[in-house]
Backbone bond lengths (Angstrom), bond angles and torsions (degrees), N, CA, C in turn:
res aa  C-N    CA-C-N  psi(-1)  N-CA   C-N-CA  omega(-1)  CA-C   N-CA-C  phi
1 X - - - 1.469 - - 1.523 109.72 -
2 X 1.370 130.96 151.86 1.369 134.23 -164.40 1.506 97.61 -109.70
3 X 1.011 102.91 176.80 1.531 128.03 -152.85 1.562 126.50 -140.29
4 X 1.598 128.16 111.32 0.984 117.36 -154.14 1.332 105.16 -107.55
5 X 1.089 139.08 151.56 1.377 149.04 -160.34 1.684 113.27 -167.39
6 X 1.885 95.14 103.82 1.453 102.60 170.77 1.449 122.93 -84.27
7 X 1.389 136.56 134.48 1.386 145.90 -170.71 1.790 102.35 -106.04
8 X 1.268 124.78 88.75 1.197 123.89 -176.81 2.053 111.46 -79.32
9 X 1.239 105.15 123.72 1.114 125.15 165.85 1.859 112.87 -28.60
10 X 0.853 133.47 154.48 1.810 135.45 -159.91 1.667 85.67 -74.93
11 X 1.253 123.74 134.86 1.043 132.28 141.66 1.395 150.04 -64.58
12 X 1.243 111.51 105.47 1.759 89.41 -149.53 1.678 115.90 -120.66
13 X 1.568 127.09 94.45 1.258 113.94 -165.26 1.330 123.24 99.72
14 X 1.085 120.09 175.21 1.937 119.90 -160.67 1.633 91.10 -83.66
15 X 1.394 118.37 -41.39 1.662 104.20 -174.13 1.475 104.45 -72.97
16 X 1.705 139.34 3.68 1.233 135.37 177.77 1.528 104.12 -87.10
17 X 1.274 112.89 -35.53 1.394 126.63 -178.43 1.453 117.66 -74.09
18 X 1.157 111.64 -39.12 1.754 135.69 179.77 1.901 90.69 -67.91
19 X 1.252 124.20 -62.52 1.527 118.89 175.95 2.074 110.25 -49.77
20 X 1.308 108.21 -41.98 1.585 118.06 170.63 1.360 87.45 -31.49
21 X 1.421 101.33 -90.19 1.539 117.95 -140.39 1.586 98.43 -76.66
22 X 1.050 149.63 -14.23 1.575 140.21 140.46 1.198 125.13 -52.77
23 X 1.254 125.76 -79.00 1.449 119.96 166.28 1.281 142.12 -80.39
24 X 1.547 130.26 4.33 1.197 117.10 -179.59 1.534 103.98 -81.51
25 X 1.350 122.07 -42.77 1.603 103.86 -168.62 1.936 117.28 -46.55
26 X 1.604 108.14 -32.47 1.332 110.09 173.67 1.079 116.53 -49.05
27 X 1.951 120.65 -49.89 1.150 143.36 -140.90 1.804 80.70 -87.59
28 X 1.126 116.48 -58.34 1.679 85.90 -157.58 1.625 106.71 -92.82
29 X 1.082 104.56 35.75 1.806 113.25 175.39 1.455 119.12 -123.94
30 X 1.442 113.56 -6.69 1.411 129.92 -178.95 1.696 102.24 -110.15
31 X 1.211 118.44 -44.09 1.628 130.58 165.64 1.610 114.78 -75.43
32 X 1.517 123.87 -30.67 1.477 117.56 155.84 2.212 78.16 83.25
33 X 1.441 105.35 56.50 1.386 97.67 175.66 1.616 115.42 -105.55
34 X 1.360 126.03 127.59 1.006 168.55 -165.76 1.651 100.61 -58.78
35 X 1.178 107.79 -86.86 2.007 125.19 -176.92 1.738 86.23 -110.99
36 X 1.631 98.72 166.16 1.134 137.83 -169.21 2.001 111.93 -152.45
37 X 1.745 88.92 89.53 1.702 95.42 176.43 1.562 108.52 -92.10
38 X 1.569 133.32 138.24 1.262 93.77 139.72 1.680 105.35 -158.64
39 X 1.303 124.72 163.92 1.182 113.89 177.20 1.369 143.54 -67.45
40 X 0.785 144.05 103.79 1.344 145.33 -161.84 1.135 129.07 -91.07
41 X 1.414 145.57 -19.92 1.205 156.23 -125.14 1.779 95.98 -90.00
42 X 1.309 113.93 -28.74 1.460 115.02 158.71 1.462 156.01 -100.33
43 X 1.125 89.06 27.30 1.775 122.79 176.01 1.580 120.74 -54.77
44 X 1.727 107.00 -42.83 1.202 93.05 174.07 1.101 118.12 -124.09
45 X 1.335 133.64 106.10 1.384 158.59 -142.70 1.115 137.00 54.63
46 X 1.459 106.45 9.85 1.637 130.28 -147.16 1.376 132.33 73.17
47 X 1.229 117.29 15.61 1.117 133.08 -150.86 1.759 106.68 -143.09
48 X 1.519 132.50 79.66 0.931 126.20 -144.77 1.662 140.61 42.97
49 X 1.426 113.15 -161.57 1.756 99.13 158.24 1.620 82.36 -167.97
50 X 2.149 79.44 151.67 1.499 103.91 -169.43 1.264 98.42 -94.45
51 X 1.569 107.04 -174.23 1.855 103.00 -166.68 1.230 122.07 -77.51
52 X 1.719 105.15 -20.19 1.677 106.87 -164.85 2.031 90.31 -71.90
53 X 1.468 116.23 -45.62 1.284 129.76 -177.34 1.546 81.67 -33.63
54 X 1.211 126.12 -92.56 1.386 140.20 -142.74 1.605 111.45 -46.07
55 X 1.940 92.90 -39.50 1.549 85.27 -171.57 1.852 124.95 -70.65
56 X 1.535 96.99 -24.62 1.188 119.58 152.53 1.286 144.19 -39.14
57 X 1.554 113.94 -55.69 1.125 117.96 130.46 1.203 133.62 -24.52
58 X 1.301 126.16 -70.77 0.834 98.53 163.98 1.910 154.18 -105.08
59 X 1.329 97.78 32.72 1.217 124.76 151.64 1.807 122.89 -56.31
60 X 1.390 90.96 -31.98 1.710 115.49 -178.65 1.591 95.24 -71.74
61 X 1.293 122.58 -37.39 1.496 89.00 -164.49 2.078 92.70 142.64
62 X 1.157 127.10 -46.43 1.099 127.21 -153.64 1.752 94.53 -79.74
63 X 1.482 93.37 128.13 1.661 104.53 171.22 1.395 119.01 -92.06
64 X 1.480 143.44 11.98 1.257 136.82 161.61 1.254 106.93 177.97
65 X 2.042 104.36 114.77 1.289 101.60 176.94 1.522 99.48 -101.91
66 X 1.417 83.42 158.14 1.728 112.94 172.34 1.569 120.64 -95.67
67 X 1.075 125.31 127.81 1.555 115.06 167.02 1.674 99.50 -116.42
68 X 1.452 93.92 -170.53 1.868 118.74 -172.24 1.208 107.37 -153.62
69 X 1.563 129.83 -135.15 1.293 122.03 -120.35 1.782 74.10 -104.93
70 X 1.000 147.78 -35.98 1.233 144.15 145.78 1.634 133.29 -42.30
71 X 1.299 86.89 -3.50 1.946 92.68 179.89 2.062 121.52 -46.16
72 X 1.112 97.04 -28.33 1.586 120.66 174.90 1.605 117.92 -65.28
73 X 1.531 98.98 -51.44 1.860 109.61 -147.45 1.293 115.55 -15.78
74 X 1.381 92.99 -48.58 1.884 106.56 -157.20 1.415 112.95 -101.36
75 X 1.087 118.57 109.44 1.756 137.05 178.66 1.181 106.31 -2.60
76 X 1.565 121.89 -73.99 1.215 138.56 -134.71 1.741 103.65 -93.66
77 X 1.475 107.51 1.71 1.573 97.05 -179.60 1.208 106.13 -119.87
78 X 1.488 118.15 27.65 1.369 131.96 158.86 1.320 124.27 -79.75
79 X 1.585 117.42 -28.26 1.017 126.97 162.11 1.758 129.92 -99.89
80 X 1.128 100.78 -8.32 1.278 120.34 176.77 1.491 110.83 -92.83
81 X 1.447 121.39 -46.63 1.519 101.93 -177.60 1.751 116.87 -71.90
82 X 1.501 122.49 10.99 1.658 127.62 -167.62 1.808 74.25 -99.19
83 X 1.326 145.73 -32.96 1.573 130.20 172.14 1.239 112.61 -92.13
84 X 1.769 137.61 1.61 1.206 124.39 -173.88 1.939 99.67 -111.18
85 X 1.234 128.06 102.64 0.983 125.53 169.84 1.705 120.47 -64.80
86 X 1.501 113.51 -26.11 1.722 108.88 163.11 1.280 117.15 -73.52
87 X 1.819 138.72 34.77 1.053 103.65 -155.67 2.010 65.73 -142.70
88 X 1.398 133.73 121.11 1.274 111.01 154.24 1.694 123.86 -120.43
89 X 0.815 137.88 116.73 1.002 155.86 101.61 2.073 110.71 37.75
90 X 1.484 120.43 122.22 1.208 118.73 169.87 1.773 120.88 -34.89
91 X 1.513 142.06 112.06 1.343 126.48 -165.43 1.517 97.45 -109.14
92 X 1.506 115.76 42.70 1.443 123.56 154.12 1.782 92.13 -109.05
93 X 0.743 126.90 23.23 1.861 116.53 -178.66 1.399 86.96 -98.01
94 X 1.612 117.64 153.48 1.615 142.31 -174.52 2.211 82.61 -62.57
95 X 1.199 92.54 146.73 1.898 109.66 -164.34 1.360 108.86 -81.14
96 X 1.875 98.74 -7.86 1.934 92.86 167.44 1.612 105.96 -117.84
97 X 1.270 97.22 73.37 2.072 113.62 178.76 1.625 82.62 -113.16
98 X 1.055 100.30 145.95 1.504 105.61 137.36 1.185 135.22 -38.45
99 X 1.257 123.56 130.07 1.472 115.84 161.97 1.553 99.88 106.04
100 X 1.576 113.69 177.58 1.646 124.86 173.57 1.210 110.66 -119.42
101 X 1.285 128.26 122.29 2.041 125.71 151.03 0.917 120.98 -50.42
102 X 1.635 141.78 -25.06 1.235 139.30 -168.09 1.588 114.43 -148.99
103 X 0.822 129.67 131.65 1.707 130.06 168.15 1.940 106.09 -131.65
104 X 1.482 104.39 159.15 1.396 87.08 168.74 2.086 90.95 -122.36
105 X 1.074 99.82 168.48 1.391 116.94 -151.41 1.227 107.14 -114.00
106 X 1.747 140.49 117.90 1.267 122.23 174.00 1.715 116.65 -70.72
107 X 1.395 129.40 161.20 1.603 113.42 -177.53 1.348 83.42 -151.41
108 X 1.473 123.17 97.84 1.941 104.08 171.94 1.033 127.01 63.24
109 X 1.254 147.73 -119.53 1.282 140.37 154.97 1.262 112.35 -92.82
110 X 1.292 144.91 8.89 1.217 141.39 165.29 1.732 137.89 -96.17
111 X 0.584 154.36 116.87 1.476 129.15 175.86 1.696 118.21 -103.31
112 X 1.404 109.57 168.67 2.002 110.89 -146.89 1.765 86.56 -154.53
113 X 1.529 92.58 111.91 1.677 106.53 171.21 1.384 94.46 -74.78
114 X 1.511 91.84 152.56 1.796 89.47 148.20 1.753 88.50 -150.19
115 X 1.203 72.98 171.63 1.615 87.67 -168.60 1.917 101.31 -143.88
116 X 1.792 120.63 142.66 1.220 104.78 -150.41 2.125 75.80 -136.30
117 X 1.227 129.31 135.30 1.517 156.82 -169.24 1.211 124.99 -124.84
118 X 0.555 122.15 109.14 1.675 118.67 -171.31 2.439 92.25 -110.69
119 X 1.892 89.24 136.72 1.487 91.44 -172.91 1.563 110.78 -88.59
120 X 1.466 118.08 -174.72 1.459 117.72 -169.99 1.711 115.97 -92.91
121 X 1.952 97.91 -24.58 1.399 78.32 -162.14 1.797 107.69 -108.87
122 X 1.284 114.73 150.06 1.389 111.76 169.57 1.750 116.93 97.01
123 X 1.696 95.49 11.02 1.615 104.06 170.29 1.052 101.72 -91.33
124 X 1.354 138.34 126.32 1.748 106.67 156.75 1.352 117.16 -113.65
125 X 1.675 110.54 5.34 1.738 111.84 161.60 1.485 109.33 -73.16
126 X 1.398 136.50 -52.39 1.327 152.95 137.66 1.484 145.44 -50.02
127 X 1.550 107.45 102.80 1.456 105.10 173.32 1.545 96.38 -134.73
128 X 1.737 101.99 118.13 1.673 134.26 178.38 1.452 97.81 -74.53
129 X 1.603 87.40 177.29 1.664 89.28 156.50 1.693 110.08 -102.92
130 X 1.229 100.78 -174.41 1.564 109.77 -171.92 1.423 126.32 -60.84
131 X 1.188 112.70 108.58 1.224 108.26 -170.90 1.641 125.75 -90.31
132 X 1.117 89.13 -16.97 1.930 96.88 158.67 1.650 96.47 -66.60
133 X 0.982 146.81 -52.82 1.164 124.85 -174.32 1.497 130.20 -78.71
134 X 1.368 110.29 -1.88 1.701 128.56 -157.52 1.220 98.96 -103.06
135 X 2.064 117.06 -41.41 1.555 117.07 -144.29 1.879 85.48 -93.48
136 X 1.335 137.64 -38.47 1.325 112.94 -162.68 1.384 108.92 -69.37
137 X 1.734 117.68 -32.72 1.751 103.30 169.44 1.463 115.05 -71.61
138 X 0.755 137.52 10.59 1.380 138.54 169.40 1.136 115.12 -81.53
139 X 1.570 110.66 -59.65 0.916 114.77 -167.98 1.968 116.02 -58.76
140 X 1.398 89.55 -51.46 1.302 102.35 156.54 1.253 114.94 -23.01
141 X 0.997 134.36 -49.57 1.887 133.00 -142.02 1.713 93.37 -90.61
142 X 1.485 99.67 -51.24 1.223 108.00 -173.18 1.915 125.50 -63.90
143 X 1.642 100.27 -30.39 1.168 122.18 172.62 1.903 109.82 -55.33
144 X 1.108 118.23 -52.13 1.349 144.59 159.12 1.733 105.06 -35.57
145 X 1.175 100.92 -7.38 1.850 87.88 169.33 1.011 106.10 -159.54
146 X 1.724 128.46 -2.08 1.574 122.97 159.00 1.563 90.90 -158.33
147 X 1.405 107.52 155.26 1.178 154.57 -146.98 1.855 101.75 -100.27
148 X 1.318 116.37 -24.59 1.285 122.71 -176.55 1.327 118.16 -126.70
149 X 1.142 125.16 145.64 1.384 116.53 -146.35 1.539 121.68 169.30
150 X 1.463 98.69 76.94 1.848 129.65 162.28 1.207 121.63 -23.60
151 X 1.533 155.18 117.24 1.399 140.14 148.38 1.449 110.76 -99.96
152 X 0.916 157.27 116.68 1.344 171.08 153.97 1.138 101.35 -78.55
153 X 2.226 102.09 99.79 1.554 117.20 177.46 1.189 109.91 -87.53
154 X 1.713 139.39 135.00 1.210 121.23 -154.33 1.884 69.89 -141.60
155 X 1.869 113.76 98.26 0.950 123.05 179.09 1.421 116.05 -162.61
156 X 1.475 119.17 156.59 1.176 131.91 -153.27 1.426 116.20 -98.04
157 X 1.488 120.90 -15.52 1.402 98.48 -171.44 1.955 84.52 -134.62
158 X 1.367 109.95 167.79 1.694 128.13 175.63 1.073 94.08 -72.34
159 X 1.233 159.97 -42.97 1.500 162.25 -145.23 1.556 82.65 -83.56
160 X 1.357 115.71 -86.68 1.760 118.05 -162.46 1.502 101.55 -34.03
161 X 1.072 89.97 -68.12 2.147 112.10 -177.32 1.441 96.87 -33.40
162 X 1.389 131.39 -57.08 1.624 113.18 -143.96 1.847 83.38 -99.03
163 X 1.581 134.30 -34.58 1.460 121.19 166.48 1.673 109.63 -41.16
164 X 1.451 105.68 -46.70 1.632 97.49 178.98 1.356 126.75 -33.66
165 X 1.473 87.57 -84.80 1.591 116.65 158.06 1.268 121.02 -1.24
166 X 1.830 112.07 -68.72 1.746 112.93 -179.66 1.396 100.24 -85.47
167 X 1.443 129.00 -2.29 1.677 86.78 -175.17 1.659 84.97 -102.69
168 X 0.842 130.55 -1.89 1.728 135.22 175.99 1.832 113.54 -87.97
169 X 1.403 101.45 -25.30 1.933 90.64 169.14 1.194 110.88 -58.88
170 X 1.590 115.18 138.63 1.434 143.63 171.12 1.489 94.41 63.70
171 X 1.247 126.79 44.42 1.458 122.58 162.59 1.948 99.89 -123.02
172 X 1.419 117.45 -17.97 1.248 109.13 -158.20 1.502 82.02 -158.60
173 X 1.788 97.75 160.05 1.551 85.50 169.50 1.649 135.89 -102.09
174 X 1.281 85.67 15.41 1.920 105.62 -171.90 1.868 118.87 -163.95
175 X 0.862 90.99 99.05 1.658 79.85 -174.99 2.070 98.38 -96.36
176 X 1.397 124.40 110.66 1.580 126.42 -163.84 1.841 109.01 -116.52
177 X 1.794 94.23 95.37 1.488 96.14 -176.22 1.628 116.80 -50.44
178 X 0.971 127.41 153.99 1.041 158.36 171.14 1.939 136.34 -139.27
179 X 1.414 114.16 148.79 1.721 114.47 -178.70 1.674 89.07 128.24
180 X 1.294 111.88 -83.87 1.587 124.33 -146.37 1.698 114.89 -52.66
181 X 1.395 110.34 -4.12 1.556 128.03 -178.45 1.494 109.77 33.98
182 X 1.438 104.11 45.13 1.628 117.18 -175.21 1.770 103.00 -130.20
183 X 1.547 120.30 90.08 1.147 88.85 168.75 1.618 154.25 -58.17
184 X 1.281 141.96 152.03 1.518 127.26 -148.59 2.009 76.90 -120.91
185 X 1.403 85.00 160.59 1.428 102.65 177.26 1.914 117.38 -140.33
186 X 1.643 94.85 50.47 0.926 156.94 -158.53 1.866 103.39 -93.37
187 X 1.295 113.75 -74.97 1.424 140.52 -165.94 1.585 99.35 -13.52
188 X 1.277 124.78 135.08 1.467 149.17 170.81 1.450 112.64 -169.18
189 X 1.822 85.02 162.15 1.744 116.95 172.70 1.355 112.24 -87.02
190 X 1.086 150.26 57.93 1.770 146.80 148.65 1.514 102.76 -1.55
191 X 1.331 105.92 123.82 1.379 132.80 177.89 1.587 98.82 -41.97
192 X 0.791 153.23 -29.58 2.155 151.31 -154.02 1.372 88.66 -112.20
193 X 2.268 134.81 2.73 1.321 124.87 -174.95 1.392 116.89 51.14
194 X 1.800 123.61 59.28 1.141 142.21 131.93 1.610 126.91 -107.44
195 X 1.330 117.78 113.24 1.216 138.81 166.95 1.350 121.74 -38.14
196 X 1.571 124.00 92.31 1.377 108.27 -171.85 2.190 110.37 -112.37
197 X 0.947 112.32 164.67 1.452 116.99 165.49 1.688 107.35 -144.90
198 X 1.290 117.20 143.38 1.515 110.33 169.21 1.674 119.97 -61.73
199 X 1.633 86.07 -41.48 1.478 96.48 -168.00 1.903 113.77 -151.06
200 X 1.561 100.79 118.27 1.703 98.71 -173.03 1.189 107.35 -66.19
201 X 1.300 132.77 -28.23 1.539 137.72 174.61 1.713 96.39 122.61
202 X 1.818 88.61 -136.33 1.893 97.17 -172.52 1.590 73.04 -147.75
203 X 1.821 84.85 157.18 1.724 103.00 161.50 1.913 90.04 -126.77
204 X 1.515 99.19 123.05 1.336 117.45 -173.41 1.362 111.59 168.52
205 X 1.095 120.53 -163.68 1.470 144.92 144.78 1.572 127.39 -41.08
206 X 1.348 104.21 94.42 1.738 104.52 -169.10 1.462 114.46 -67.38
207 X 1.677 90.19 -33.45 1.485 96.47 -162.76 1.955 109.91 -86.32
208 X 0.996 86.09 60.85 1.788 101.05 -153.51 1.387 95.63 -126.73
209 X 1.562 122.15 173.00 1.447 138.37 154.31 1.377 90.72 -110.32
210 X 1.932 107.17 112.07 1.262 103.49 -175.04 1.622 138.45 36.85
211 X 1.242 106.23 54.29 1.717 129.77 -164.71 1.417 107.99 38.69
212 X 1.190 124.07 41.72 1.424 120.04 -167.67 1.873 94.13 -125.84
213 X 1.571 113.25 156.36 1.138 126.92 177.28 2.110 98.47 -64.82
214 X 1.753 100.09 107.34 1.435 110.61 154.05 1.784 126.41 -30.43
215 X 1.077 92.52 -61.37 1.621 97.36 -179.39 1.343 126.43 -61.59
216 X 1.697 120.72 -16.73 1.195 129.79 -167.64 1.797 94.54 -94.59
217 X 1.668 96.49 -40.47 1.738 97.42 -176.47 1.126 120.28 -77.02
218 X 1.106 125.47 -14.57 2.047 145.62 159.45 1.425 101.02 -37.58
219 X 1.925 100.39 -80.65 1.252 111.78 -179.71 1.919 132.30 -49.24
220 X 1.338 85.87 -39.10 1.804 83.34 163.82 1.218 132.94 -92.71
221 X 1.539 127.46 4.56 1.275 145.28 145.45 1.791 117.37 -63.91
222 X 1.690 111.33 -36.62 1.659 120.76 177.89 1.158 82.87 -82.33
223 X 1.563 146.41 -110.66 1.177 169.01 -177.16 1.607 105.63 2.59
224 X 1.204 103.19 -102.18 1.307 108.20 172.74 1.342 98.10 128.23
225 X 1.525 123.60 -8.29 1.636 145.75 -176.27 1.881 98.60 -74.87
226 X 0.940 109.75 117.47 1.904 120.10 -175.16 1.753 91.86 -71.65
227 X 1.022 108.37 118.51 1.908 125.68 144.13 0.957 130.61 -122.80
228 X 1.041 114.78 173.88 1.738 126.87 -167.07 1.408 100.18 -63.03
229 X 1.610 138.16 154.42 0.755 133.16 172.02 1.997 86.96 -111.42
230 X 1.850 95.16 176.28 1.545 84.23 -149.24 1.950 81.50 -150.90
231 X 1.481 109.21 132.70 1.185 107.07 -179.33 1.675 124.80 -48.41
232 X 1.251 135.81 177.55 1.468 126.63 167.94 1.647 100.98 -147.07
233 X 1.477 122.94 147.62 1.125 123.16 177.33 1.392 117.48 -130.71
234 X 1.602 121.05 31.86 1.437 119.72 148.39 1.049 121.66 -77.40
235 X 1.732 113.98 136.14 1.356 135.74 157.02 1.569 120.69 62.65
236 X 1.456 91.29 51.57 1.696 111.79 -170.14 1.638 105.91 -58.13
237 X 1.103 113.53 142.89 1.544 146.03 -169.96 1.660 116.18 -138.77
238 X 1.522 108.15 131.86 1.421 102.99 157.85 1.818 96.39 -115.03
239 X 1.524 95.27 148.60 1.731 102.27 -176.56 1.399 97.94 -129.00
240 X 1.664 111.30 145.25 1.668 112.77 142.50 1.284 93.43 167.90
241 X 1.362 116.11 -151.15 1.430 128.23 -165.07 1.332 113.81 -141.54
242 X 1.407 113.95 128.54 1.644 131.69 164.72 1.663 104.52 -74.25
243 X 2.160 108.84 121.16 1.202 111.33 179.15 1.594 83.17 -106.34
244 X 1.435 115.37 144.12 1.189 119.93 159.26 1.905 113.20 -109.72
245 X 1.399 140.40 95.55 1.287 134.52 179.00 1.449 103.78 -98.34
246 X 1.150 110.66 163.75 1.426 155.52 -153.81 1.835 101.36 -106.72
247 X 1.127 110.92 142.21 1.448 125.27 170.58 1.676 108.82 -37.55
248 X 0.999 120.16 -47.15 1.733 134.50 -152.28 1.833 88.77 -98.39
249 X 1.209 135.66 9.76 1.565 152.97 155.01 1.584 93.60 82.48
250 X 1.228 130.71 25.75 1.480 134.44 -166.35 1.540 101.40 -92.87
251 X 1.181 124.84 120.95 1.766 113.96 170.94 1.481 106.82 -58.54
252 X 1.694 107.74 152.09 1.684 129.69 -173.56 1.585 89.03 -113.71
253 X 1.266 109.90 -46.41 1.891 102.87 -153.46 1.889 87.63 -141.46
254 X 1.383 104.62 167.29 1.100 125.05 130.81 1.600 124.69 -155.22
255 X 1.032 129.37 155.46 1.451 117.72 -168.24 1.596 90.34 -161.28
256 X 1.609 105.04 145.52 1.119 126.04 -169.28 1.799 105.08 -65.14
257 X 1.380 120.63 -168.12 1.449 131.06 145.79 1.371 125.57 -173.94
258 X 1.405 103.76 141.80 1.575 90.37 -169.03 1.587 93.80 -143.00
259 X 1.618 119.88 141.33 1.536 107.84 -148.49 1.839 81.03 -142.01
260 X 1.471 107.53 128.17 1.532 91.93 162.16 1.357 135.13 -118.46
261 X 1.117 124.61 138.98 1.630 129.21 -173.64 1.126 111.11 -59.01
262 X 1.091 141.30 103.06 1.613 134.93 160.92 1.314 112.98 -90.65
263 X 1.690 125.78 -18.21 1.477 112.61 161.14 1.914 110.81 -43.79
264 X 1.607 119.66 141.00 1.218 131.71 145.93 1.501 116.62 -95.42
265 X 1.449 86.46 123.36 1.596 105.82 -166.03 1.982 112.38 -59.78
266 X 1.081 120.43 138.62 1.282 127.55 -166.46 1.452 95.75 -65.88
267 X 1.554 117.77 151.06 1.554 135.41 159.33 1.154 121.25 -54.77
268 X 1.564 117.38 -38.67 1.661 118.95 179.74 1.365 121.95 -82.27
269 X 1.269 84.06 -7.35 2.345 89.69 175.39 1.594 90.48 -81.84
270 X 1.239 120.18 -8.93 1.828 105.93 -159.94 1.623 125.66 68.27
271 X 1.343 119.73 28.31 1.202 124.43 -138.68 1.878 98.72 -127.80
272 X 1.749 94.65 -20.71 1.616 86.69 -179.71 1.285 127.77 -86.55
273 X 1.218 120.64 175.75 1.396 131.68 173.00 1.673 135.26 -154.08
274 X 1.506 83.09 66.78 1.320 103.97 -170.79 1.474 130.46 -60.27
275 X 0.986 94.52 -27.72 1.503 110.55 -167.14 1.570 112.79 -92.92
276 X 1.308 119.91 -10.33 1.209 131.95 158.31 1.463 110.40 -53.80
């Protein structure tokens, strides 16, 4: 029997979280979904995520977050992700970081690696080691005790992303870009039956620069003066893609999704933004 597995778009900010906890219970009860991936690394302010964020998360429902080149930002999930086994961490980082790149996951009678990469080009707080050379033994290792098996590319350009991709068909069963909070419309089956997308998108604020307040990212693009970046709550969206695989860990389907919030978030959560 096959296996469904949603890949949620980067979460970014309290209105990314506010879409969590609104629409996913629909989303994985109308799709009949299995696991729950999604990225997180921008939950709290866009700018990493702290632990209470995380634990929350996954309180919501999500069975394994992913971070990237931001996996660090915030103090307190330095010590917290070495006790949170749903939470992994880039597994191109030097092997005495905190935290894990890869876990495999029990689901029912099945169990589902995932494995989390961070790419080379276009970090310039972060430079890993090679992950074209890191992710096929990995994958390997992990293959060696289940059959199914996630990479979450957390990279900046289509070039890295789609090299991934072919040297990763029929090594894994999904390799699901991630970073660019742009969904791609992209999504395919690779001849070796790996599931690829450039990009899962964002669950947030569309009408955003990267769910983030426009006007603040204007000004520090003219300026060049660093400010706070500041949540935004137009035209909330959850994004990503339903993988459906096959017993033999081979992808059957993938298909995009994009879900929109029309709840307006209540005043007493602190959460609105009306006046925008």
């Amino acid at each position: 029997m096959s296996i469904r597995i949603l890949c949620i778009g980067e979460v970014v900010g309290k209105a990314g979280v506010f879409c969590i906890k609104k629409l996913l219970p629909e989303i994985k009860k109308e799709e009949k979904i299995d696991f729950i991936i999604a990225n997180t690394e921008g939950v709290t302010g866009g700018f990493g995520i702290g632990k209470n964020h995380s634990v929350y998360m996954r309180k919501l429902g999500i069975d394994c977050q992913t971070l990237g080149d931001k996996g660090y930002f915030k103090k307190d999930i330095v010590d917290h992700i070495v006790k949170a086994p749903y939470i992994l961490r880039p597994a191109n980082y030097p092997p005495g970081n905190p935290g894990r790149g890869w876990r495999i996951y029990d689901c029912g009678d099945k169990r589902i690696g995932v494995i989390s990469m961070l790419g080379q080009s276009g970090f310039n707080r972060v430079h890993l080691s090679n992950p074209f050379l890191y992710a096929p033994e990995l994958a390997a290792k992990l293959r060696a005790e289940t059959d199914i098996v996630i990479l979450d590319y957390h990279a900046a350009t289509t070039a890295e992303k789609y090299t991934m991709f072919h040297l990763m068909d029929g090594r894994v069963s999904a390799v699901i870009g991630t970073h660019t909070k742009a969904q791609s419309a992209d999504e395919q089956v690779l001849p070796g039956g790996t599931a690829v997308i450039c990009d899962t998108g964002r669950t947030g604020s569309l009408e955003s620069v990267g769910g983030l307040d426009p006007e603040i990212e204007i000004q520090k693009f003219i300026t060049a003066i660093p400010e706070r970046s500041r949540d935004y709550w137009k035209k909330l969206e959850l994004q990503g893609v339903i993988i459906e695989i096959g017993d033999d860990g081979k992808a059957e389907s993938i298909k995009r999704v994009r879900k929109e919030c029309t709840e307006v978030p209540d005043d007493r959560e602190g959460n609105s933004n009306n006046d925008k």
